[in-house]
C-alpha positions as CSV (number, residue, x, y, z in Angstrom):
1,X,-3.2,-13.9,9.0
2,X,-1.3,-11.2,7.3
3,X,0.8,-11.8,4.5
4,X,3.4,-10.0,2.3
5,X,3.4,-10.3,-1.3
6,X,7.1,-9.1,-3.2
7,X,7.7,-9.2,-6.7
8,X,10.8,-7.6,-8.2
9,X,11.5,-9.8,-11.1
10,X,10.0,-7.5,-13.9
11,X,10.1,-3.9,-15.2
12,X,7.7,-3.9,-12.3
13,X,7.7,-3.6,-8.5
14,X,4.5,-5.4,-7.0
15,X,4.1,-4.9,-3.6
16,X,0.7,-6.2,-1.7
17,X,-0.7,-6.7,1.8
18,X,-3.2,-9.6,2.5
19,X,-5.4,-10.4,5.6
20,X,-6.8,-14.0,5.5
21,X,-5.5,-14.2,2.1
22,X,-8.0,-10.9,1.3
23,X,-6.0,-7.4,-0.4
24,X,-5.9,-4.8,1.9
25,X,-3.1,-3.0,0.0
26,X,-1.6,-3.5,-3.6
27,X,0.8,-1.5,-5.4
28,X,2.1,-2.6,-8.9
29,X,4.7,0.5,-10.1
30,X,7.4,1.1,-12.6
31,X,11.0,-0.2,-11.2
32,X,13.1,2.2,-11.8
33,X,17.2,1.9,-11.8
34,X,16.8,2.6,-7.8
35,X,14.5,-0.4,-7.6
36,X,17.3,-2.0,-4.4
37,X,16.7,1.4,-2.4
38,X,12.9,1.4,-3.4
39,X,11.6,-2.0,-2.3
40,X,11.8,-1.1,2.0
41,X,10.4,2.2,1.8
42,X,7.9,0.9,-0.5
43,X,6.6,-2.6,2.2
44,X,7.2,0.6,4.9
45,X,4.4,2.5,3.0
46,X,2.4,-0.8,2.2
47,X,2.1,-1.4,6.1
48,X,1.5,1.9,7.1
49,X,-1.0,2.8,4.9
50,X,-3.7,-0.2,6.7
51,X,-2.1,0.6,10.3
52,X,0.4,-2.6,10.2
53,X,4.2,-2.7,11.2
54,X,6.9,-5.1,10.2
55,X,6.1,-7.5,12.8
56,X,2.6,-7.8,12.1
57,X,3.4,-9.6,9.2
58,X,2.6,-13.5,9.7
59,X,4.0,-15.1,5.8
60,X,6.2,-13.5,2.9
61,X,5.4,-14.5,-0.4
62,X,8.4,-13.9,-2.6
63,X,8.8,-14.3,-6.4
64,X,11.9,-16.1,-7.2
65,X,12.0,-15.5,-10.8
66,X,12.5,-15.2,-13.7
67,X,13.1,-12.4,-14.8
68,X,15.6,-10.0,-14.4
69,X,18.7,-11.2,-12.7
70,X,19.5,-8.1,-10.7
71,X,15.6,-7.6,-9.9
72,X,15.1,-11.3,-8.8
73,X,18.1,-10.7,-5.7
74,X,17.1,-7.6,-4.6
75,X,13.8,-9.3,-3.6
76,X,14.8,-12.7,-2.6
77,X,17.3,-10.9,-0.4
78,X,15.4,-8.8,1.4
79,X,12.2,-11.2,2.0
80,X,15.2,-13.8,3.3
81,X,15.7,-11.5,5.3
82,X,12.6,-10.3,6.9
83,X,11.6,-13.9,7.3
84,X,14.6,-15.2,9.2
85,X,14.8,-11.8,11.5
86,X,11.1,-12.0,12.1
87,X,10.8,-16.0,12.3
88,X,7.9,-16.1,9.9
89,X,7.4,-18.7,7.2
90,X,8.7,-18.2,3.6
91,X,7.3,-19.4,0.2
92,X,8.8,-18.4,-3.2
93,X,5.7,-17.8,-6.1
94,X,6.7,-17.8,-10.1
95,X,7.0,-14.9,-11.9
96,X,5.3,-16.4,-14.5
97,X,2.2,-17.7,-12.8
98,X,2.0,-14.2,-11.0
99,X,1.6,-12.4,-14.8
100,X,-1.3,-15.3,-15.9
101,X,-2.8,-14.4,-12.5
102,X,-5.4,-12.3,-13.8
103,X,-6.4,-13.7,-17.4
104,X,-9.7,-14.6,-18.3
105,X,-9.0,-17.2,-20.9
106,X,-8.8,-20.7,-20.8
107,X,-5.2,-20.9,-21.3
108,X,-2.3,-18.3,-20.4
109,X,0.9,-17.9,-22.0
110,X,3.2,-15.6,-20.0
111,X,6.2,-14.7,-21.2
112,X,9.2,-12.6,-20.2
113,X,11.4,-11.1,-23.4
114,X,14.9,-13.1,-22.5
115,X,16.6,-11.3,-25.6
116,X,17.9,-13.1,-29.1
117,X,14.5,-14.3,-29.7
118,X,14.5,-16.3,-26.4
119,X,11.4,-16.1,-23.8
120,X,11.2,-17.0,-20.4
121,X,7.7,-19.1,-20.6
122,X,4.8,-21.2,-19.3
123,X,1.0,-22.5,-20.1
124,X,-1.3,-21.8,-17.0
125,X,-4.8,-22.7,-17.2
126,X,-7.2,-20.8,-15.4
127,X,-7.2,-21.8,-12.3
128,X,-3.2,-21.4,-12.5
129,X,-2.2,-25.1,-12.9
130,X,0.7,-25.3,-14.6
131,X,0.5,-27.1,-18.2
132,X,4.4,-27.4,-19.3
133,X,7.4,-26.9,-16.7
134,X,8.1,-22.6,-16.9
135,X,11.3,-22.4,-19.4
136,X,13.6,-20.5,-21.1
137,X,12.9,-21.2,-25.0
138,X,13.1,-19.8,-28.4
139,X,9.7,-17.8,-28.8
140,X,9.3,-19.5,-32.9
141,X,9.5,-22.4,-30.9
142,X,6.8,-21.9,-28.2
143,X,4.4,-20.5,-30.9
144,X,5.0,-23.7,-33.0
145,X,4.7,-26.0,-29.8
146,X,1.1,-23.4,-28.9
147,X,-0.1,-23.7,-32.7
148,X,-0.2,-27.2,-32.7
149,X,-1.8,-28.1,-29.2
150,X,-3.8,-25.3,-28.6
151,X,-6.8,-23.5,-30.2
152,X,-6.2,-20.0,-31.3
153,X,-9.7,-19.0,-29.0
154,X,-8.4,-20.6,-26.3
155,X,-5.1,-18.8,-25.4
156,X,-3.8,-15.4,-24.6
157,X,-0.2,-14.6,-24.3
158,X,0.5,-11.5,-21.9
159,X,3.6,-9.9,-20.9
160,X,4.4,-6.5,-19.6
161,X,7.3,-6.4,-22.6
162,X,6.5,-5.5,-25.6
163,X,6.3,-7.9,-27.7
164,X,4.3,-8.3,-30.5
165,X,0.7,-10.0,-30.3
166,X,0.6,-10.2,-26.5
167,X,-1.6,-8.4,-24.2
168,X,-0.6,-6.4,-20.6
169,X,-0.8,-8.9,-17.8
170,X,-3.6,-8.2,-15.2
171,X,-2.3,-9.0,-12.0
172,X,-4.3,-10.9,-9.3
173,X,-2.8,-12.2,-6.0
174,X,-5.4,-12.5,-4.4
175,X,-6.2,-15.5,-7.2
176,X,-2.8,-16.5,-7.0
177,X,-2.5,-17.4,-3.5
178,X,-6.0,-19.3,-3.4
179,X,-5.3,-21.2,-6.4
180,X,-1.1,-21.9,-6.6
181,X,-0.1,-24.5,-4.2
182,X,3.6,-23.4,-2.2
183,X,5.2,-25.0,0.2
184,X,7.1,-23.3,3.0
185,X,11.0,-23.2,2.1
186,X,14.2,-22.3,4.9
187,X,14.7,-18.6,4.5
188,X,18.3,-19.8,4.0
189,X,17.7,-22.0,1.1
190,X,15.1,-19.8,-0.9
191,X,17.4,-19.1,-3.7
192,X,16.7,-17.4,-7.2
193,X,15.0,-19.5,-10.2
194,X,16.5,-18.0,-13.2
195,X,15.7,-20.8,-15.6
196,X,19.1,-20.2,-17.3
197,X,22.5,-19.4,-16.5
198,X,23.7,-15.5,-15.9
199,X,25.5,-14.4,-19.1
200,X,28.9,-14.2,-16.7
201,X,28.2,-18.2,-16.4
202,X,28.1,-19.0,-20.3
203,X,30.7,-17.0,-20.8
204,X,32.7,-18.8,-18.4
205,X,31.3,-22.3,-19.7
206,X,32.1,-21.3,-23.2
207,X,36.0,-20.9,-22.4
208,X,36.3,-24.0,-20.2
209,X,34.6,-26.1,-23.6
């Protein structure tokens, strides 16, 4: 079983090949403002590299977001469209669960800098179970909501922005795909999860109010 792994939702573009769930290939590289004419060459290179073509591939794993708006449809788009062309099953993966992948503490706080003091957020234990519903919140908030439930040894918060406190994310997929639960999804209705509206949207809500 070989499976695609595509993540474009972060300063980063993560591209990996698994057999039987196993890495064979993994690439995690700065995304550049080319990232749209980057991603195919780069999945071209990720095959080639362990003797594989395009239709070797059996699953796509996909990250759906958050994160950056722009990032998030250049990689929905094009793993929509390798699954539907090559009739192979889909499943979208959160960004946030993907950047608590690697962490060795008992609870992981990913976040993703959302701007105006806003994160894009979630509490993962360590075997990647999800312990409050990924959101887009006021950090102050989050750090209030962490202070009082959580012990200070027990938590890390990671993030490959820089903001202060928080460590660089280790990435594992490998973790990720044995431990996070997806379920197959229609190539046609994969669809971004931004967690919030695009600024275009508020904009457009504000005037309508």
């Amino acid at each position: 079983m070989i499976s695609l792994f595509l993540d474009t939702s972060t300063s980063r573009l993560i591209v990996g090949v698994y057999k039987d769930k196993n890495e064979i290939y993994f690439d995690n590289s700065e995304a550049h403002n080319d990232l749209s004419s980057r991603v195919l060459p780069k999945i071209k290179e990720a095959l080639e590299s362990v003797s594989l073509t395009v239709k070797d591939i059996d699953d796509i794993y996909v990250v759906n977001g958050p994160g950056s708006f722009t990032g998030i449809r250049v990689g929905v788009t094009i793993a929509k469209t390798l699954a539907w062309s090559l009739k192979k099953p889909i499943y979208t993966v959160s960004e946030l669960s993907v950047l608590a992948s690697g962490s060795k503490t008992r609870f992981t706080i990913p976040l993703i800098d959302a701007r105006r003091g806003y994160v894009y957020a979630g509490i993962y234990n360590k075997n990647l179970k999800s312990q409050i519903e990924d959101q887009y919140i006021l950090l102050e908030d989050l750090k209030k909501l962490v202070k009082k439930e959580y012990k200070k040894e027990d938590i890390s918060f990671v993030s490959f922005d820089k903001l202060e406190g928080v460590e660089k994310p280790i990435i594992d997929v490998e973790k990720l795909l044995s431990k996070v639960k997806v379920e197959e999804v229609n190539p046609h209705l994969v669809n971004p999860n931004y967690l919030k509206k695009t600024e275009a949207e508020e904009k457009l809500n504000d005037k309508k109010a």
